[in-house]
C-alpha positions in Angstrom: 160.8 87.4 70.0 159.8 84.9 72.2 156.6 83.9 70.6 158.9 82.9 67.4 161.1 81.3 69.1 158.1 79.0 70.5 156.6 78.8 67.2 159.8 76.9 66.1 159.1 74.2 68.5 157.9 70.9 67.5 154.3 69.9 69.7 156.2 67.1 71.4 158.6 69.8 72.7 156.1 72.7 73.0 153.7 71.1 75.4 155.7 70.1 78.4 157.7 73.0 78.5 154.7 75.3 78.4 152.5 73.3 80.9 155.4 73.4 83.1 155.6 76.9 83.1 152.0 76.8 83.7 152.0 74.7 86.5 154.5 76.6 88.2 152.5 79.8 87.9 149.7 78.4 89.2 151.9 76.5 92.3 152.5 79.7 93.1 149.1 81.7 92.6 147.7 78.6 95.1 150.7 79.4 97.8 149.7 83.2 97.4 146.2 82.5 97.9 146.9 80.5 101.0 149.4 83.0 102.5 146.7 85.6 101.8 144.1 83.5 103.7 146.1 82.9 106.6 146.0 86.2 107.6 142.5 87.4 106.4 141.6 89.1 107.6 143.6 92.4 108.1 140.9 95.1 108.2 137.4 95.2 109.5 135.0 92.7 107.1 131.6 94.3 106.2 129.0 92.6 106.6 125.7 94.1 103.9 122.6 93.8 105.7 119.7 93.9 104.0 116.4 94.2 106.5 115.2 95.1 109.4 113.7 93.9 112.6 114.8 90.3 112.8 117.1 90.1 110.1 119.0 93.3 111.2 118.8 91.4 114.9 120.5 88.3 113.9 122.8 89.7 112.1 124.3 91.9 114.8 124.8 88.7 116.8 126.1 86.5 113.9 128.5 89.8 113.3 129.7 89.8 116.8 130.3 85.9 117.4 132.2 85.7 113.9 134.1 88.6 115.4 135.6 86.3 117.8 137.3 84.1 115.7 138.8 86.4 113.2 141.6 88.8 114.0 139.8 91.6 112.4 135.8 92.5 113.3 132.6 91.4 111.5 130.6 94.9 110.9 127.5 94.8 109.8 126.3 98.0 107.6 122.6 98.0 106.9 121.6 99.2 103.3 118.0 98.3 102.8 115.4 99.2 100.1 114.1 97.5 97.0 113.7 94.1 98.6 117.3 93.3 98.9 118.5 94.7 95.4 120.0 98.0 97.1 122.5 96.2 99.1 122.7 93.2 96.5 124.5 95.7 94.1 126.4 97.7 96.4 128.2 93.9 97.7 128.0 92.8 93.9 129.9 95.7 92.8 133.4 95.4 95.5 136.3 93.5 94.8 135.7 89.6 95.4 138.7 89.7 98.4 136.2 89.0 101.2 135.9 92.7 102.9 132.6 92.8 101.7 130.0 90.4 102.1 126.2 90.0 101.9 124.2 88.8 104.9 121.7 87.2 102.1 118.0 85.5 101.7 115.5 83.9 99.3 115.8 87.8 98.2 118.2 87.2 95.9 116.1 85.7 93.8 112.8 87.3 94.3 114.5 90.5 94.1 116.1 89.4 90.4 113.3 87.1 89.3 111.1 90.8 89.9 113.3 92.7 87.8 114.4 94.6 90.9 118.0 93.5 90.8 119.9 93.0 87.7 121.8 89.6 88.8 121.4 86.6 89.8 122.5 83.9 92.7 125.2 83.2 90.2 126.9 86.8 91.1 128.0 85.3 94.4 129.7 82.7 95.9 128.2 81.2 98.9 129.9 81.2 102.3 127.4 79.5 104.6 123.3 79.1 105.4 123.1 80.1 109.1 119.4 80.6 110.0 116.0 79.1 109.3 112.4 81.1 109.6 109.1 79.9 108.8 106.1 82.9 107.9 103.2 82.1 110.3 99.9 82.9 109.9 98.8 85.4 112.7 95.5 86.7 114.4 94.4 88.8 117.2 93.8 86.8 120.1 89.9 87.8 120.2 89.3 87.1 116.3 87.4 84.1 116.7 89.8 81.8 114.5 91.8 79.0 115.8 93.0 77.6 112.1 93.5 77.7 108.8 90.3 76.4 108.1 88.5 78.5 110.5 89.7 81.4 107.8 89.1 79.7 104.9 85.1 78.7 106.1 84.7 82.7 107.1 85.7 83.5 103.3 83.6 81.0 102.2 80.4 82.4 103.6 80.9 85.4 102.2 79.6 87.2 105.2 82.7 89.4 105.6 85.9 90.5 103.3 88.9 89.2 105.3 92.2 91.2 104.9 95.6 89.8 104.7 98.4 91.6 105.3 102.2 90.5 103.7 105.3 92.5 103.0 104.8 93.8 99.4 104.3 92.6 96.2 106.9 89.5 95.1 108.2 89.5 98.9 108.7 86.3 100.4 105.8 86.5 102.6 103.3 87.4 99.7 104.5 84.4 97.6 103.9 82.3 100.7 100.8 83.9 101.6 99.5 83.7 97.7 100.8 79.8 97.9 98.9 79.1 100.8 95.5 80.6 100.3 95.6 79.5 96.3 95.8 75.8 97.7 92.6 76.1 100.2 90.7 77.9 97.1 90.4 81.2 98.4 93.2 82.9 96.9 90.5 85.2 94.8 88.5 86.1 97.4 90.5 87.8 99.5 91.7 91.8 100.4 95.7 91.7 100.1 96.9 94.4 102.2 100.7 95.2 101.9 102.3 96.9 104.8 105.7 97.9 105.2 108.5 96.2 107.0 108.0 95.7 110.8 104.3 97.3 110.6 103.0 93.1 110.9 101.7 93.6 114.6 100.9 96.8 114.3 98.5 96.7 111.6 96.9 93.8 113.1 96.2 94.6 116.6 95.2 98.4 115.0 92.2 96.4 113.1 93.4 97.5 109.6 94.3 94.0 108.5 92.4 90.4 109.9 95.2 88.2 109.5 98.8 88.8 109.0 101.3 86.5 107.3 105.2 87.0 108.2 108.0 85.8 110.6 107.3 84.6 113.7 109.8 87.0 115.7 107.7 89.9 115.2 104.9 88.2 117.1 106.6 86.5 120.1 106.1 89.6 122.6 102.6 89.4 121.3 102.1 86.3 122.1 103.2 86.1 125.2 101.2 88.8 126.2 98.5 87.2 125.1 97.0 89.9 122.2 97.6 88.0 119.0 98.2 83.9 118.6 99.7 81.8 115.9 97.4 79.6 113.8 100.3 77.9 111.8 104.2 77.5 110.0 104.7 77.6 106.6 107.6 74.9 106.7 106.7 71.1 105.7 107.4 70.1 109.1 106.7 71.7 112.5 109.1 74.6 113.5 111.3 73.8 117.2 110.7 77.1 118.0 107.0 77.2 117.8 106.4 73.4 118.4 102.8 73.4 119.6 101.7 75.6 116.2 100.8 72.9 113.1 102.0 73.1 110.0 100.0 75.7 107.5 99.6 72.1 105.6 98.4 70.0 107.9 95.9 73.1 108.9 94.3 73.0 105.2 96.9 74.4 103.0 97.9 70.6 101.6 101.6 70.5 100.8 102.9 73.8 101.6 106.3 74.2 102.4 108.4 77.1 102.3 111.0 78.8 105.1 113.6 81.7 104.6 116.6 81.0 105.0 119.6 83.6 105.6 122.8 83.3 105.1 126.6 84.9 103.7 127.9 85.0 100.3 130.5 87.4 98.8 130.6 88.5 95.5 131.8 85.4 92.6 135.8 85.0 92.2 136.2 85.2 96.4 139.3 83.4 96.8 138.3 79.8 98.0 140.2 80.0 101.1 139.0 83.3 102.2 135.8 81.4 101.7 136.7 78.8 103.6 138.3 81.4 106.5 134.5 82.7 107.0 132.7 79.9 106.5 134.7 78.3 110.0 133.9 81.5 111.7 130.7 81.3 110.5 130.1 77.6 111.6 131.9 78.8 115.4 129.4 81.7 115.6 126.3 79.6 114.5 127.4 76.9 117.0 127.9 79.4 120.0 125.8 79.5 123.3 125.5 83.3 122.7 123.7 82.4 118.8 121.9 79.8 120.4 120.6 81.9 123.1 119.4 84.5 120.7 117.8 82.1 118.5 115.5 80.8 121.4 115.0 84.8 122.2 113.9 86.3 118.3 112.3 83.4 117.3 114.2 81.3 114.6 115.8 77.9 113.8 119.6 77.4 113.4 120.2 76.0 110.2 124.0 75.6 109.4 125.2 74.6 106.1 128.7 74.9 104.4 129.0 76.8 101.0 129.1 73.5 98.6 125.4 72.7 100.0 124.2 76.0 100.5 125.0 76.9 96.8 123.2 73.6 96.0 120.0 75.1 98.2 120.3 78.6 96.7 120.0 77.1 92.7 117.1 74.5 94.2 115.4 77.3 95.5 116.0 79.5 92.4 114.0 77.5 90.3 111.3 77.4 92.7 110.5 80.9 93.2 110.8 81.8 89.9 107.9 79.2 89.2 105.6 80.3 91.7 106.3 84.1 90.8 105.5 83.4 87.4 101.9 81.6 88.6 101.3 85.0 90.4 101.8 87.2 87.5 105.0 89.0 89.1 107.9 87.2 86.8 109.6 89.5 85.0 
């Protein structure tokens, strides 16, 4: 048998033959892998999308630009629910060819550090960071308030209950909202209303919540028509598409700094070159007039990266919001 017949070998003789054969194996897994790449790909990729209303908005334009430098379309599929973990495990459970991928978020890992989702970042390889979005802190345009402080003095008198609406418990938005009111002192003393996805202006101009706390798309119609205004970003630095709103720290929330970031990843073992295949059409699509147009339109920032530093920003990130879901009480 041919295991014997090795057996009988002396080391010396052993190891070169056998790391021969071994590099010639995997000489020719790398040429397959290329070839593959080089025509990925050769059906329609699908594209997992995991929210609504501005999410589901930039990802039909990301979809459509990608589309145009691939032989085959992008499609996005929404499959929301659970904060992410629905369409998390539906990408998480296809084959790692690059036909399925995840248009992704912070989610991944307040949906796992939740217990909503049972895996992690590590469950996917990272194709590219597209898009940045701060959460704003918005009122109606008659409220009175004109900053953070503002808030945090009508809390403090204790002449009213003020109500703050945020997507629901262990959401991005709550963590940033919980962040940014613990900081200024008021955190306890607050009503935290939850509302479902998209309801932000809604609730607030119906008077059922005093200040709302999400991304700044939903309000730009609002604000333009003059009904609700912006009192601040959540990012450490001001935000180029609101640049006359100050930073939620400068505003009284000292040291704040968070911003959602979306992106694609596909599940872990992706070929790298099929990676690398969609992280260039990514990078075209991000870098299009048509993306940049839209981005000036919704309301977010264009943040490329390339996988190796997005992965970096993903595991950073990690770390992060499992910390500050712990302080809350929500780590599971």
């Amino acid at each position: 048998m041919g295991t014997t017949k090795l057996s009988g070998l002396s080391n010396s003789k052993k190891s070169p033959l056998i790391m021969a054969r071994f590099a010639v194996i995997a000489a020719g897994l790398g040429f397959i892998g290329q070839a593959a790449a080089q025509g990925f790909p050769t059906k329609p990729v699908e594209m997992t999308v995991l929210f609504g209303t501005t999410a589901q908005t930039i990802s039909q334009v990301l979809a459509d630009q990608m589309s145009k430098s691939l032989p085959q379309p992008v499609v996005p599929v929404s499959r929301t629910g659970g904060g992410g973990a629905i369409g998390y495990t539906h990408v998480n459970g296809m084959k790692p060819d690059g036909y399925n991928i995840v248009w992704n978020s912070n989610s991944i890992s307040t949906a796992f550090h939740t217990g909503a989702l049972k895996v992690d970042y590590k469950a996917f390889t990272p194709i590219a960071r597209i898009s940045l979005e701060p959460v704003v802190v918005a009122v109606r345009a008659d409220s009175g308030w004109n900053s953070l402080n503002d808030i945090a003095n009508a809390v403090k008198s204790g002449k009213s209950k003020v109500r703050i609406g945020a997507s629901g418990k262990g959401s991005f938005t709550h963590m940033a909202t919980f962040s940014m009111f613990k900081r200024m002192g008021i955190n306890d003393r607050i009503i935290y209303a939850p509302y479902d996805e998209g309801k932000a202006p809604v609730e607030l101009l119906g008077n059922r919540v005093d200040i709302a706390v999400q991304w700044p798309g939903q309000f730009v119609s609002h604000v333009k028509a003059g009904t609700i205004k912006i009192l601040c970003v959540s990012s450490g630095k001001k935000s180029s598409i609101l640049p006359d709103v100050p930073t939620c720290s400068d505003s009284g929330a000292k040291g704040l700094d968070l911003t959602m970031w979306r992106g694609l990843a596909a599940p872990a073992g992706t070929p790298p070159a099929v990676i690398e295949r969609l992280q260039t059409a990514a990078k075209a699509a991000a870098e299009s007039p048509a993306f940049k147009s839209a981005a000036e339109r919704i309301g977010f920032e264009i943040g490329y990266l390339p996988a190796k530093e997005f992965g970096d920003l993903i595991a950073k990130d990690d770390a992060e919001i499992a910390t500050l879901l712990t302080e809350i009480g929500l780590k599971k």
